[in-house]
MARMI-214596 format. One record per residue (C-alpha): residue in three letters; x, y, z; residue number from 1. Coordinates in steps of 0.5 Angstrom, whole numbers, always signed. Layout:
REM MARMI-214596
+---------+-------+-------+-------+-----+
: residuo :     x :     y :     z : num :
+---------+-------+-------+-------+-----+
:     Ala :     X :     Y :     Z : NUM :
...
+---------+-------+-------+-------+-----+
REM end
This chain:
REM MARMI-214596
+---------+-------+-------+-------+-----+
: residuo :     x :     y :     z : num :
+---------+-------+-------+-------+-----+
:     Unk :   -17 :   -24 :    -4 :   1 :
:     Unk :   -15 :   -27 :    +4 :   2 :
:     Unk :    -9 :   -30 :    +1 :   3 :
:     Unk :    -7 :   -22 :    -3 :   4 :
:     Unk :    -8 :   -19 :    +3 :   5 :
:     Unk :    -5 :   -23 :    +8 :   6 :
:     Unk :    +2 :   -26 :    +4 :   7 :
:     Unk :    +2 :   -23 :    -2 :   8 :
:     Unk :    +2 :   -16 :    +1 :   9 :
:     Unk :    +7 :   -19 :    +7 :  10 :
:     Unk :   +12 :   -22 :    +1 :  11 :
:     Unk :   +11 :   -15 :    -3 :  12 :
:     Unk :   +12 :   -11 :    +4 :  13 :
:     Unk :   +19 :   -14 :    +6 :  14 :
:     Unk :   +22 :   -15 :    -1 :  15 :
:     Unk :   +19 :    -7 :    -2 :  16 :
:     Unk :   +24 :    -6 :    +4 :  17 :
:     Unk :   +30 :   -10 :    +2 :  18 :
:     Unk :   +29 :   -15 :    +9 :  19 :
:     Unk :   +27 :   -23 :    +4 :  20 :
:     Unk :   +34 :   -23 :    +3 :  21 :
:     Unk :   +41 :   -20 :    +3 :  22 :
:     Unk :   +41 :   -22 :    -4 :  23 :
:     Unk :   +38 :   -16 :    -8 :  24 :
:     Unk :   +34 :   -20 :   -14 :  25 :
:     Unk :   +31 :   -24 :    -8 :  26 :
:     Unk :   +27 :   -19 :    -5 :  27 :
:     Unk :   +26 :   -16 :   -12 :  28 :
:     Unk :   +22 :   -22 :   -14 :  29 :
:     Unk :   +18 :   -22 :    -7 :  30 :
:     Unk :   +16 :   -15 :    -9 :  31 :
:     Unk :   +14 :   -17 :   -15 :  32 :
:     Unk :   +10 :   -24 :   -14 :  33 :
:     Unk :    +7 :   -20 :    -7 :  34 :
:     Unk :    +4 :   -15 :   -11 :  35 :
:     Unk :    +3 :   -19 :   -18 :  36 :
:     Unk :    -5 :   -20 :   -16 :  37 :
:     Unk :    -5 :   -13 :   -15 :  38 :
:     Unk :    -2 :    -9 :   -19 :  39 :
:     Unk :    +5 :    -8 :   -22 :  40 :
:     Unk :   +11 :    -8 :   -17 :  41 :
:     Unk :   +14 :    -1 :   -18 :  42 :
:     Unk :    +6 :    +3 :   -16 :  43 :
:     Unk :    +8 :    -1 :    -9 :  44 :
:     Unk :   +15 :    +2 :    -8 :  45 :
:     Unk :   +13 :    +9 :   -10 :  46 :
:     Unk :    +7 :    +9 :    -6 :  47 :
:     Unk :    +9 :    +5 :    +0 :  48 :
:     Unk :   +17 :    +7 :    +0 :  49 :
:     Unk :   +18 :   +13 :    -2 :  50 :
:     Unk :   +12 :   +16 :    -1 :  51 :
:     Unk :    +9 :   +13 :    +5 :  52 :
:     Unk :   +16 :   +13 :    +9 :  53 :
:     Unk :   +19 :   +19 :    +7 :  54 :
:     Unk :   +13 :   +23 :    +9 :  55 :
:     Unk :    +9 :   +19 :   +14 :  56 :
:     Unk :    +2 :   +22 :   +16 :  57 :
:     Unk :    +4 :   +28 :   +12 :  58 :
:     Unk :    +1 :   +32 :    +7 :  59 :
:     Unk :    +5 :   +29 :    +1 :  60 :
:     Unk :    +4 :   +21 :    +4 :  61 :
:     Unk :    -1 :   +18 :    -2 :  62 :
:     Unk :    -3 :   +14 :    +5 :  63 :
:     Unk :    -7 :   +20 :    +8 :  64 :
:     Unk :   -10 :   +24 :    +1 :  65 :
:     Unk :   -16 :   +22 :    +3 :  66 :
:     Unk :   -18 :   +23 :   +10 :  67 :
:     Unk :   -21 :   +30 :    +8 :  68 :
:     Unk :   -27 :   +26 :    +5 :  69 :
:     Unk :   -28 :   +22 :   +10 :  70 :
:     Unk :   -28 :   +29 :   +15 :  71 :
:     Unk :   -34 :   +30 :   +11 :  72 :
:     Unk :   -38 :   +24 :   +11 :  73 :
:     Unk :   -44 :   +24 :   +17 :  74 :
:     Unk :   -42 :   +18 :   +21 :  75 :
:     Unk :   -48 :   +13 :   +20 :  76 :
:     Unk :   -44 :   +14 :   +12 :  77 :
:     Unk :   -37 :   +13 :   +14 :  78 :
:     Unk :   -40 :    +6 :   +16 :  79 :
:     Unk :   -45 :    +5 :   +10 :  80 :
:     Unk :   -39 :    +7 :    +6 :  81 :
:     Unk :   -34 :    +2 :    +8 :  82 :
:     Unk :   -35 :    -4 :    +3 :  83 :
:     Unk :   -32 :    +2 :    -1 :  84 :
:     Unk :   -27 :    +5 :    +1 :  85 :
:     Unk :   -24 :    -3 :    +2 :  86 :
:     Unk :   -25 :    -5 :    -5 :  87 :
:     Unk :   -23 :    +2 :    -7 :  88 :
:     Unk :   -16 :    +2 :    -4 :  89 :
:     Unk :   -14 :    -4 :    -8 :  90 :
:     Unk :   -17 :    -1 :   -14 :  91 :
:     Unk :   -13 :    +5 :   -11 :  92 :
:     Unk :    -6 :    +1 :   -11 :  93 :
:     Unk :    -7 :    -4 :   -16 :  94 :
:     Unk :   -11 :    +0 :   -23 :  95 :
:     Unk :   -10 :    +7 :   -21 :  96 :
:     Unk :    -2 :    +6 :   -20 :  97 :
:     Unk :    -3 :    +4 :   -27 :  98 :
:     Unk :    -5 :   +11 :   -29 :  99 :
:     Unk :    +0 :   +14 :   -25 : 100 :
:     Unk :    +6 :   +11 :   -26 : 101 :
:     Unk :    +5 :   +11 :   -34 : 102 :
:     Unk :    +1 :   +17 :   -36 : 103 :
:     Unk :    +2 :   +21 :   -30 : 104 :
:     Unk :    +9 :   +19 :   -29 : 105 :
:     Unk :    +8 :   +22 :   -21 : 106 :
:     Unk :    +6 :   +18 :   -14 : 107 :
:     Unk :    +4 :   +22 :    -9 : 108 :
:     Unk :    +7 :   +29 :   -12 : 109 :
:     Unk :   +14 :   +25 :   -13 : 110 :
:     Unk :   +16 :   +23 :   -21 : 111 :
:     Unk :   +16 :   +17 :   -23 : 112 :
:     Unk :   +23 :   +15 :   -27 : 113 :
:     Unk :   +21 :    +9 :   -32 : 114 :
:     Unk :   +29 :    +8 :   -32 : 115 :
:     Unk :   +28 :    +5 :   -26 : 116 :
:     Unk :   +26 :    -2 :   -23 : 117 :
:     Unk :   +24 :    -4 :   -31 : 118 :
:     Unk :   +16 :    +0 :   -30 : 119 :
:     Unk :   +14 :    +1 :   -36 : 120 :
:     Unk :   +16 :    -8 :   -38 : 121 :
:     Unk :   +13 :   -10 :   -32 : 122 :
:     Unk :    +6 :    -6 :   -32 : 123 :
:     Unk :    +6 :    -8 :   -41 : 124 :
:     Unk :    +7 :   -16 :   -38 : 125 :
:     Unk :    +2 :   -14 :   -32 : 126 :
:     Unk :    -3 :   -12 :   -37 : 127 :
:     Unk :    -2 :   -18 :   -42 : 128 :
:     Unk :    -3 :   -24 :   -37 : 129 :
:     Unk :    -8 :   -20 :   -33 : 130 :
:     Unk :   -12 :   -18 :   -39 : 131 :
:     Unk :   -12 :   -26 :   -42 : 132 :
:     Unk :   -10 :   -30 :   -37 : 133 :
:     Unk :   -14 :   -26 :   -31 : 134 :
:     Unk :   -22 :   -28 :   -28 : 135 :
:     Unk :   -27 :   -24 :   -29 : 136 :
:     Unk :   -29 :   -17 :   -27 : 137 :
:     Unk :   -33 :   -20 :   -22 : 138 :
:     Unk :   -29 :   -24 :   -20 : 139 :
:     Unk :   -23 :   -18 :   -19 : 140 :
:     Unk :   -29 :   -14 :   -14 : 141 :
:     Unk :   -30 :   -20 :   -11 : 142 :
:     Unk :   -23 :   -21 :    -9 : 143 :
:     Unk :   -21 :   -13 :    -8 : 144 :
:     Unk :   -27 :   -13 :    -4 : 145 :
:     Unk :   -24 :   -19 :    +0 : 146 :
:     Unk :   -18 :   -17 :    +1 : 147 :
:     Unk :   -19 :   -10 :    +2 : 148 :
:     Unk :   -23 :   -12 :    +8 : 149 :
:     Unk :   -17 :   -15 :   +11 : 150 :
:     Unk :   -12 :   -11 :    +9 : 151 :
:     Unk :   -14 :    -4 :   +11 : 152 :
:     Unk :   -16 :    -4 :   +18 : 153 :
:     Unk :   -10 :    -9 :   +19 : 154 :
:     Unk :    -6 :    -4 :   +15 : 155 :
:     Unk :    -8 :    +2 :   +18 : 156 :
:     Unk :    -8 :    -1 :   +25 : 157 :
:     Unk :    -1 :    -1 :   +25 : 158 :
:     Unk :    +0 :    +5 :   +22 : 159 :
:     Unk :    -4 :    +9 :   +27 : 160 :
:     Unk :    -6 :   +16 :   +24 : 161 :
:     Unk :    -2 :   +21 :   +29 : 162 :
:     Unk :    -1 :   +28 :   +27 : 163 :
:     Unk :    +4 :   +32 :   +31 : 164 :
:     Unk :    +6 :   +39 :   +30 : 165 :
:     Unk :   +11 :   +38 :   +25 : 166 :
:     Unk :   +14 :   +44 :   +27 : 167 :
:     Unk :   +16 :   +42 :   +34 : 168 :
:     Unk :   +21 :   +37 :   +31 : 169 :
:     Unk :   +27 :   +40 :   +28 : 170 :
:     Unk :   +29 :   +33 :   +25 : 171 :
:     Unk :   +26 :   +29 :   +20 : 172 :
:     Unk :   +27 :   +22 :   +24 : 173 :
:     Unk :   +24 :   +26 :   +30 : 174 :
:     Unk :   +18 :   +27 :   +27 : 175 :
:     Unk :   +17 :   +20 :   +24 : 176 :
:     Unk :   +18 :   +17 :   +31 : 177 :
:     Unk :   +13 :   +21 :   +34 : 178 :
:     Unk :    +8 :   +20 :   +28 : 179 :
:     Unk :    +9 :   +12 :   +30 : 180 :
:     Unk :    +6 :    +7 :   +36 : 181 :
:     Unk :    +7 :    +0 :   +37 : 182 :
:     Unk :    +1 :    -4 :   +39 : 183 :
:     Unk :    +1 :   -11 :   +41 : 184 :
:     Unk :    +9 :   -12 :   +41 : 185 :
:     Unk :    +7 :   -19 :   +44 : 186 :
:     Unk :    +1 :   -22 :   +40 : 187 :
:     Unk :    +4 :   -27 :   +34 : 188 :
:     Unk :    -4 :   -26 :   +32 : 189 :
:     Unk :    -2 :   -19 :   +31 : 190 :
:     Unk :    +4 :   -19 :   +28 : 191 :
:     Unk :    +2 :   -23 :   +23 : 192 :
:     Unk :    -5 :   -20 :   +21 : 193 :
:     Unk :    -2 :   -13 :   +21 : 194 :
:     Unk :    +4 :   -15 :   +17 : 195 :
:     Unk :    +9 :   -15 :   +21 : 196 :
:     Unk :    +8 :    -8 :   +23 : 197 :
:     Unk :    +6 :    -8 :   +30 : 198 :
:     Unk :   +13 :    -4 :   +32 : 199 :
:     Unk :   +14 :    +2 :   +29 : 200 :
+---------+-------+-------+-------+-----+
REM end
């Protein structure tokens, strides 16, 4: 779980970003073996690049159409139900993006092309091996549990949740830098556990 929330997603992060190589199939195949353990390749680039990034801290961001819930919840149950909410969010980005992508052929209100990235081969592949070659389901708990727990407060603390006035900004990139923070710039502790993403 450590090792999928930290290099895994790091390696899916950047090959997601085109930044392994300047060879397109490298950074395909870091994408794809990043995200492996998780889920199909594809349910990340959806998520993260076109959704998250086109729509940082906004309505259509896949990353925030949840905080509503958590508005709800009294405090002492926002604690209670973080071993939840970790698990939850690998489930959330591996099984569920599964339903997305296949059936539902929408990510965050953003349709899915199946011609695109091999998506339908690629989740029948994830599927197979996972299915017949993959642990337990306690075995899959225990380790989005783990790695959920490390990926989400490493994640989200780098992605500070900043809504400004969307209407005061006339221009997208405007929007997107006042939506961003930077922490830690000098920390390689930080850099590393955040993934990277300690300047926005």
């Amino acid at each position: 779980g450590f090792i999928m929330a930290t290099v895994g997603t790091r390696l899916a992060h950047e090959g997601g970003h085109y930044q392994l190589s300047n060879k397109e199939w490298v950074n395909r195949l870091g994408l794809f073996l990043g995200y492996f353990l998780t889920g199909p390749s594809m349910a990340w680039h959806y998520r993260h690049v076109i959704s998250h990034h086109a729509h940082t801290n906004q309505e259509e961001d896949v990353d925030v159409q949840y905080i509503w819930i958590a508005d709800l919840l009294p405090a002492w149950l926002k604690i209670l139900s973080l071993p939840a909410v970790f698990a939850g969010a690998l489930v959330e980005i591996g099984l569920k993006a599964i339903v997305d992508l296949a059936v539902l052929r929408s990510v965050g209100g953003h349709r899915v092309d199946w011609r695109i990235g091999m998506v339908l081969p690629e989740i029948a592949v994830w599927l197979l091996v996972h299915w017949f070659a993959g642990p337990s389901v306690w075995c899959y708990l225990s380790m989005w549990l783990v790695a959920g727990t490390v990926f989400v407060p490493c994640s989200q603390v780098a992605h500070a949740i900043l809504y400004p006035d969307n209407l005061k900004y006339t221009s997208w990139a405007k929007l997107q830098i006042a939506e961003s923070c930077d922490f830690a710039t000098d920390s390689d502790f930080w850099y590393h556990m955040a993934f990277g993403l300690t300047t926005q």
